[in-house]
C-alpha positions in Angstrom: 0.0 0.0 0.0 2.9 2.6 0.7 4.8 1.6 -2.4 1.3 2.7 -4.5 0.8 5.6 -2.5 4.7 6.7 -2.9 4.4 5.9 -7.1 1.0 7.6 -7.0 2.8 11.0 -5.3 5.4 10.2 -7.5 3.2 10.4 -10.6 1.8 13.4 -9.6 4.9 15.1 -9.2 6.0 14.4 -12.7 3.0 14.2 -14.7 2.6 18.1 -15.4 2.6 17.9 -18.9 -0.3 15.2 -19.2 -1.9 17.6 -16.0 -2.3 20.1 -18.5 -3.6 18.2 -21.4 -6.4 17.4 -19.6 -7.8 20.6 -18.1 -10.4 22.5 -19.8 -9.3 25.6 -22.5 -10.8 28.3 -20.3 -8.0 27.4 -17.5 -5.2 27.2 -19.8 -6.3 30.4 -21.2 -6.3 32.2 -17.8 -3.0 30.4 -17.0 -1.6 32.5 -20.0 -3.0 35.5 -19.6 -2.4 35.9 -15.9 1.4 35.0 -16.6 1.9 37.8 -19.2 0.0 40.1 -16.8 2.9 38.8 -13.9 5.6 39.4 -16.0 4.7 43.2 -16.4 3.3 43.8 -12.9 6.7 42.2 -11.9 8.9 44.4 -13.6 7.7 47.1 -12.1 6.8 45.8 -8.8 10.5 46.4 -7.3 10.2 49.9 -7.8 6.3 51.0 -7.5 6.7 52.1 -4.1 9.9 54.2 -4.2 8.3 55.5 -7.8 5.6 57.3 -6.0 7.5 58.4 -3.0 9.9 59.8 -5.4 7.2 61.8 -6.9 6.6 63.4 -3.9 4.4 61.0 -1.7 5.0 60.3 1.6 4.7 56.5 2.9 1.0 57.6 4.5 -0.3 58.8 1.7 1.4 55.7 0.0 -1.0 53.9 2.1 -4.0 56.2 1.8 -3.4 55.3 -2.2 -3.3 51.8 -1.9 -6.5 51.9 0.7 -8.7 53.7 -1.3 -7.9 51.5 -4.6 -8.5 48.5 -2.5 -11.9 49.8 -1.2 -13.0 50.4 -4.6 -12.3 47.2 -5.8 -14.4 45.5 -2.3 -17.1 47.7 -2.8 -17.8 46.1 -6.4 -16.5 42.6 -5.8 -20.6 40.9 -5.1 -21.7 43.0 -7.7 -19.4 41.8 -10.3 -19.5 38.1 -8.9 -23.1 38.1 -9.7 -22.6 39.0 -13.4 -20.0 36.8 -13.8 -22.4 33.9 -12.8 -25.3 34.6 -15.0 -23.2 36.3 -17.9 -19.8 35.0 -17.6 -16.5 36.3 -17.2 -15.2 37.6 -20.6 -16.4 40.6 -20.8 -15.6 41.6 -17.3 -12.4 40.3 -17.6 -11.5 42.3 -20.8 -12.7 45.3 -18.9 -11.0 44.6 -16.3 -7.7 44.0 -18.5 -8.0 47.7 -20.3 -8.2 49.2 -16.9 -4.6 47.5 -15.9 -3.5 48.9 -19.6 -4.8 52.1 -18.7 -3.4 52.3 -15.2 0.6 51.7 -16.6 -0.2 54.7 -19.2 -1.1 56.6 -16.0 1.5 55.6 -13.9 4.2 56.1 -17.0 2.8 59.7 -17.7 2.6 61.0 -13.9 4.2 64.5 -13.5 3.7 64.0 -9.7 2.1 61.8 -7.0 -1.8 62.5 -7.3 -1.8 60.8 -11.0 -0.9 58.3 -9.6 -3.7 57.9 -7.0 -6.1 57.5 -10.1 -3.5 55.0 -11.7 -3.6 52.9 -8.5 -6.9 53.0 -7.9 -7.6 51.9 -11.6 -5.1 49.1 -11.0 -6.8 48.0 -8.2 -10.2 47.8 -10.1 -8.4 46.2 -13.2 -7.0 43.6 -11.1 -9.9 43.2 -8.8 -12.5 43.0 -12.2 -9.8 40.7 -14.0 -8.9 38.6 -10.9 -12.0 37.8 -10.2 -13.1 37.1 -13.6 -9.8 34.5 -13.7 -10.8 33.0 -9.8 -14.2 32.3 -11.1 -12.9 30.7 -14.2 -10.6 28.5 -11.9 -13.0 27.5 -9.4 -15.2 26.3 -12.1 -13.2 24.7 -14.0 -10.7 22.4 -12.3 -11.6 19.6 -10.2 -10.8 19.8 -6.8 -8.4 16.3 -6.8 -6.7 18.6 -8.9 -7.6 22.4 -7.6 -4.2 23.0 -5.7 -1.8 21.7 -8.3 -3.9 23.6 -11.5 -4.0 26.8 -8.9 0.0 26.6 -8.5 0.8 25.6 -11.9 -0.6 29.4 -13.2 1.4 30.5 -10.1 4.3 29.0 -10.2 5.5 27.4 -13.0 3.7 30.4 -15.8 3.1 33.4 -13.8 5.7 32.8 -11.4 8.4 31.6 -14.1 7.9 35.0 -16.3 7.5 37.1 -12.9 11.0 35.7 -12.1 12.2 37.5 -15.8 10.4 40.6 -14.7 12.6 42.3 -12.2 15.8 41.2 -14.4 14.5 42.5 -17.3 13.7 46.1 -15.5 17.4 45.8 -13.5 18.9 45.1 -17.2 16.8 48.3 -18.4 17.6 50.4 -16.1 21.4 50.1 -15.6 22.3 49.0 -19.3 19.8 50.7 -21.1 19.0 53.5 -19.5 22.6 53.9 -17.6 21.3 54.4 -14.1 23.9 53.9 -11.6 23.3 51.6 -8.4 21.3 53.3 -5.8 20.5 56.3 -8.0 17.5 56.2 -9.8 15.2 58.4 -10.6 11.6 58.8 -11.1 12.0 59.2 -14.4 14.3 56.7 -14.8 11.4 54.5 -13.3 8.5 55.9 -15.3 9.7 54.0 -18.8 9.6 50.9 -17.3 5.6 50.9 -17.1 5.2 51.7 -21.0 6.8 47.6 -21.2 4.2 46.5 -18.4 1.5 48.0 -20.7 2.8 46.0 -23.6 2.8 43.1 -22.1 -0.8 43.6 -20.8 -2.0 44.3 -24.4 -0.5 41.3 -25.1 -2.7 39.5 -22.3 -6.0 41.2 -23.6 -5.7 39.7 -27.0 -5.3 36.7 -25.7 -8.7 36.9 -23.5 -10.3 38.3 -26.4 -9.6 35.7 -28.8 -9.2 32.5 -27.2 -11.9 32.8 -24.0 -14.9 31.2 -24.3 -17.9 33.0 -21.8 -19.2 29.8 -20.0 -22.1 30.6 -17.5 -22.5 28.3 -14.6 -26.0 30.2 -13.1 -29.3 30.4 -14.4 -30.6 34.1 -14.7 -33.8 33.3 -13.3 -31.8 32.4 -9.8 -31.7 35.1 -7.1 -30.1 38.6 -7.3 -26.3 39.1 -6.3 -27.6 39.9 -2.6 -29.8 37.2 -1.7 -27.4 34.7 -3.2 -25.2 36.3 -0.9 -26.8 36.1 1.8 -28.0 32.7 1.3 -24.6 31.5 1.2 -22.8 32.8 4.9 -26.9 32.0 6.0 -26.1 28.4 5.6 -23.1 27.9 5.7 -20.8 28.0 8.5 -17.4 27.3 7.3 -18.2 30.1 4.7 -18.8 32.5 7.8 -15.4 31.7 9.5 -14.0 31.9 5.9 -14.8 36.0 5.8 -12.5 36.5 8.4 -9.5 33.9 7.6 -9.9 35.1 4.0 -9.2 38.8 5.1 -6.5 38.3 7.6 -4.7 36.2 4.3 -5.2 39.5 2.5 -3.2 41.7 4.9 0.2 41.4 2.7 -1.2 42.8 0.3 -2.1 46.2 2.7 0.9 45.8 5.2 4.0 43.6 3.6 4.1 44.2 0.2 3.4 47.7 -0.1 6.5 48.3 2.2 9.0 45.7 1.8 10.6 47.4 -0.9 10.7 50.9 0.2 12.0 49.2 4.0 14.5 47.1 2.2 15.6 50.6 0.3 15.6 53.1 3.0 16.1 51.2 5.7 18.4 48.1 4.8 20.3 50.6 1.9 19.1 48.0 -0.7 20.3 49.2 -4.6 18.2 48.8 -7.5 19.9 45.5 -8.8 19.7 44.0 -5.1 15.8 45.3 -4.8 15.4 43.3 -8.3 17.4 40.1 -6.9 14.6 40.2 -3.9 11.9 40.0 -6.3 13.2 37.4 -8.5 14.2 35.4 -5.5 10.9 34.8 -4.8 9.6 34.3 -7.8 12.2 31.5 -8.2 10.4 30.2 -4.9 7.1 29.7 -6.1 8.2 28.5 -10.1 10.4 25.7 -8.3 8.2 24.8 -5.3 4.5 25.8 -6.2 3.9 22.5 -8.4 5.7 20.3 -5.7 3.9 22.1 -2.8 0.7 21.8 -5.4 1.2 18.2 -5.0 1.3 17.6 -1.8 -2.1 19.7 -1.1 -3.9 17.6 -3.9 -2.4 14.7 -2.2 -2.5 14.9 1.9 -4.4 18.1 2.1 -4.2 21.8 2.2 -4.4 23.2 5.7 -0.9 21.3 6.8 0.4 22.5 3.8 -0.8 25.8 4.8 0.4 25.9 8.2 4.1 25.3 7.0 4.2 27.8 3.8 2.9 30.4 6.4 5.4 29.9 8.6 8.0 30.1 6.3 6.6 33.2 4.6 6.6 34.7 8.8 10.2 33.5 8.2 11.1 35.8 5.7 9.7 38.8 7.4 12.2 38.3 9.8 15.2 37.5 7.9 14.0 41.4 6.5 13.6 42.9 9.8 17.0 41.7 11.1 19.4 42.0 7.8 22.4 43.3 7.9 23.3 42.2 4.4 22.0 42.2 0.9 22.5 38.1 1.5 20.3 38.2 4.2 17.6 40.5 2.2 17.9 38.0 -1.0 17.3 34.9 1.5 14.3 37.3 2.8 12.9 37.4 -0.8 13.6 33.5 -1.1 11.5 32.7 1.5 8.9 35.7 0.5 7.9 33.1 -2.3 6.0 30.8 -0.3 3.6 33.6 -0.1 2.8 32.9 -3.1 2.4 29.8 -3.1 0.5 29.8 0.1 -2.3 32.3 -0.8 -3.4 29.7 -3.9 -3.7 27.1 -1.4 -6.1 29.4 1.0 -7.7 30.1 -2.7 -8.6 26.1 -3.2 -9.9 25.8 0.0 -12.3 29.1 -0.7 -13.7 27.8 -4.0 -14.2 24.2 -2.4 -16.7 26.0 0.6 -19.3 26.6 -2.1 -21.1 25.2 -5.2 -20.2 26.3 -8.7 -23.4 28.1 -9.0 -22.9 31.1 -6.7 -18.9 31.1 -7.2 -18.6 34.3 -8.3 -20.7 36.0 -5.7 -18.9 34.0 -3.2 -15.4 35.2 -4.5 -17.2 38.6 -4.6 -18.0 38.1 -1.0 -14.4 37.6 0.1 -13.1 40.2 -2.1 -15.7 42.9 -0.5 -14.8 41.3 3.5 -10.8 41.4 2.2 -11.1 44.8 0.6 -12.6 46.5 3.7 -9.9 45.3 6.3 -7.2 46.3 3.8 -8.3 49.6 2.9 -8.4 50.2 6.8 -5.3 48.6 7.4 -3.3 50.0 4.3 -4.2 53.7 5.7 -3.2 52.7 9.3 0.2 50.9 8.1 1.0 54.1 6.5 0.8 56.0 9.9 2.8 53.3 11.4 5.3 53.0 9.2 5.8 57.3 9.2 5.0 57.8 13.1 5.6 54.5 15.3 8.5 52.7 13.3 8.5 50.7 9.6 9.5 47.9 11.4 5.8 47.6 13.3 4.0 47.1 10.0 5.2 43.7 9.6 5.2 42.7 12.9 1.6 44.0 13.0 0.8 41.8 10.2 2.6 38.9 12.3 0.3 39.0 15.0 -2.9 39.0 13.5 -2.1 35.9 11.3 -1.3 34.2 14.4 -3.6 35.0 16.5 -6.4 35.4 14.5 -6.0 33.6 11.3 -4.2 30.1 12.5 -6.9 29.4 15.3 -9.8 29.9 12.8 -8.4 27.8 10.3 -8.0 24.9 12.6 -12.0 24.9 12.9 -12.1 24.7 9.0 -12.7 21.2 7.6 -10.4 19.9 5.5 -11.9 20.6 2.5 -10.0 17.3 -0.3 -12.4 15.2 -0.1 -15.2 16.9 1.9 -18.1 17.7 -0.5 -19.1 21.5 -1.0 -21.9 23.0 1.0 -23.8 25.4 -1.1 
C-alpha cells in the first residue's frame, strides 16, 4: 500500500505535462493571460513604491493610495461576482484587462504623486474585475483532486516563471539601457519601465479576447447578487469563519508588500539591482516549489500544507527585519515566495466551501470582506510606518495571522475530499 501511495505521489509530481492536457481551454487560457499580466506587474513591482514616493508621496499617503484603490475594488467585488455567474466572465475580464493597460499609461505619464492615485486605484479595479473574472474561471473549472496543483501551476511554473524574468528585465533596463547607476535612480528613470508592463498587458488582452470562451454556470432566473449572498454565509458555517481567515490572508497585500521594498531601500540601503534580486528570489520560490507544494495539497491536504508555507513566509519577514546584508535581504525574498504559493492554497480551499453556482458571488464576498480590512489597514500601516516605526507594520501583520488567522483555520474542515456545501 505505501509503495502505491509513494508511485502515485510520484506520478503526480512528474506528470505536469499530461496535468495540463487534460484541463479544460478556459483554464489554460487564464494560466496565460495571468502569466503575461505577472511578468509586467513584476517588472515594475520592485520599484512601484519608491516610484511614487519619489514623486513626492509620503509612505501615508502611499497607504492612503493603496486603501482607497483596495476599497473600490471591495465595494464592487458581489456585484461583479453576480454577473459573472449569469453572464460570464469575458467581458468583465477584458474590462477589467483595459483598466490595468490604462493604469501603466497613467503611472508612466505622472508629472507627480496625485496621478498616480487615479492610476492605482484603476489598477486595483483592473486587477480586482480581472482577478476575479480569472478566480471564477478557476473555481469552475478544475476539479478539486486537482484544484491545488492547476491553482499553482498558473502560479508557479507560468506566472511565477515569467514574474521571475520581470525584475531582471527592468534591473537590465535600467542600468544597461537607460545607464542608471546603483542606488540612484530616478523617477524618471522608473516611469519607462511601465510603457513595457503595458505592452505586455496588451498582449494578455488579445489573448482573453480571442481565445476565451464565456461559459455561464447560473441560471438568470436564480436570485439577485444579494440574496445569493446572503443565502450563502446564512447556511453555511465554514463560509462565515472563511470571511474572516480570507481577510486576515489578505493583509500582505495592505501591510508587507506595499513596504518591503521601500523598507528594504531606505532602511536596509538596498540598490536597485539588489531590490530586483529580492523580487526574483521569490519568484524563483514559487516556479520551483508551487507544483511540488501543489502536489502535496492535492495529495495529503491543504491546511498542513498551509500551516508550514505560512510559517516560512513569517520567516522571511524576519530575515528582512534583522538584515544586515544584501545576502540576508535575498534569502528574505527566497523565503517571500512561499507567499505565493500559500495564498493559492487558502484560494482552493475558498472555491471548495461553495457550489459552482454562486462562485462568483462567493469570491465577490471575500473580495468585499478582504477589501474593507485592507483599505483600513493599508491607511493605518501608513501611519505606522511614518509615526511609530516601519518595522511595526510587519510585525503587525505577524500578530494577526497568528492570533487570528491560525486558530480559525484549525475549525475549517479539510476541504479534499469533503463535498461542497452550497
Amino acid at each position: 500500500m505505501n509503495t502505491q501511495n509513494s508511485d502515485s505521489l510520484l506520478s503526480m509530481m512528474l506528470g505536469i505535462v499530461p496535468f495540463w492536457k487534460d484541463q479544460m481551454k478556459d483554464w489554460k487560457v487564464t494560466v496565460v493571460r495571468t502569466s503575461l499580466e505577472r511578468l509586467g506587474y513584476q517588472i515594475v513591482f520592485p520599484y512601484l513604491s519608491l516610484y511614487i514616493i519619489a514623486l513626492g508621496a509620503t509612505k501615508t499617503q502611499l497607504g492612503t493610495i493603496t486603501s482607497i484603490g483596495m476599497l473600490m475594488t471591495g465595494l464592487l467585488g458581489p456585484w461583479v461576482g453576480g454577473i459573472i455567474d449569469r453572464s460570464g466572465a469575458k467581458k468583465i475580464y477584458s474590462f477589467g484587462i483595459v483598466l490595468l493597460l490604462t493604469s501603466y499609461l497613467l503611472y508612466a505619464s505622472a508629472p507627480d504623486w496625485r496621478l498616480c492615485v487615479a492610476a492605482m486605484v484603476i489598477y486595483y479595479l483592473g486587477q480586482g474585475l480581472s482577478g476575479q473574472s480569472c478566480a471564477t474561471i478557476c473555481g469552475n473549472c478544475l476539479k478539486t483532486c486537482d484544484r491545488a496543483r492547476g491553482m499553482l501551476v498558473c502560479e508557479s511554473l507560468a506566472a511565477g516563471l515569467l514574474g521571475m524574468a520581470g525584475p531582471m528585465i527592468a534591473a537590465f533596463v535600467l542600468v544597461n539601457v537607460l545607464g542608471v547607476s546603483e542606488g540612484a535612480a530616478t523617477a524618471d528613470d522608473y516611469r519607462k519601465l511601465f510603457y513595457i508592463s503595458a505592452a505586455f498587458t496588451f498582449m494578455s488582452l488579445l489573448v482573453v479576447i480571442f481565445n476565451l470562451s464565456n461559459q455561464k454556470f447560473a441560471s438568470r432566473s436564480r436570485g439577485g447578487t444579494l440574496r445569493n449572498g446572503l443565502n450563502i454565509l446564512k447556511s453555511n458555517a465554514n463560509a462565515r469563519r472563511w470571511l474572516v481567515i480570507s481577510a486576515v490572508a489578505n493583509l500582505p497585500q495592505a501591510l508587507v508588500l506595499p513596504f518591503i521594498q521601500v523598507f528594504a531601500g531606505e532602511v536596509k540601503g538596498a540598490t536597485v539591482t539588489v531590490l530586483a534580486a529580492m523580487v526574483t528570489a521569490h519568484a524563483v520560490t514559487s516556479t520551483f516549489l508551487g507544483y511540488p507544494v501543489g502536489v502535496l495539497a492535492d495529495r495529503f491536504g491543504r491546511k498542513k500544507v498551509i500551516y508550514a508555507t505560512t510559517g516560512l513566509f513569517w520567516l522571511s519577514i524576519v530575515l528582512l527585519l534583522t538584515a544586515k546584508s544584501p545576502a540576508m535581504l535575498i534569502a528574505a525574498g527566497v523565503l517571500q515566495g512561499f507567499y505565493y504559493i500559500s495564498s493559492p492554497l487558502s484560494g482552493a480551499i475558498q472555491r471548495e466551501l461553495v457550489s459552482n453556482e454562486v462562485m462568483g458571488t462567493w469570491i465577490g464576498l471575500t473580495k468585499f470582506s478582504n477589501a474593507i480590512v485592507a483599505a483600513v489597514m493599508a491607511s493605518v500601516g501608513g501611519l505606522i510606518y511614518d509615526r511609530v516605526g516601519p518595522q511595526y507594520v510587519f510585525l503587525v501583520y505577524i500578530a494577526c495571522d497568528a492570533l487570528i488567522r491560525m486558530p480559525l483555520l484549525s475549525r475549517i474542515p479539510e476541504t479534499l475530499h469533503a463535498g461542497r456545501e452550497g
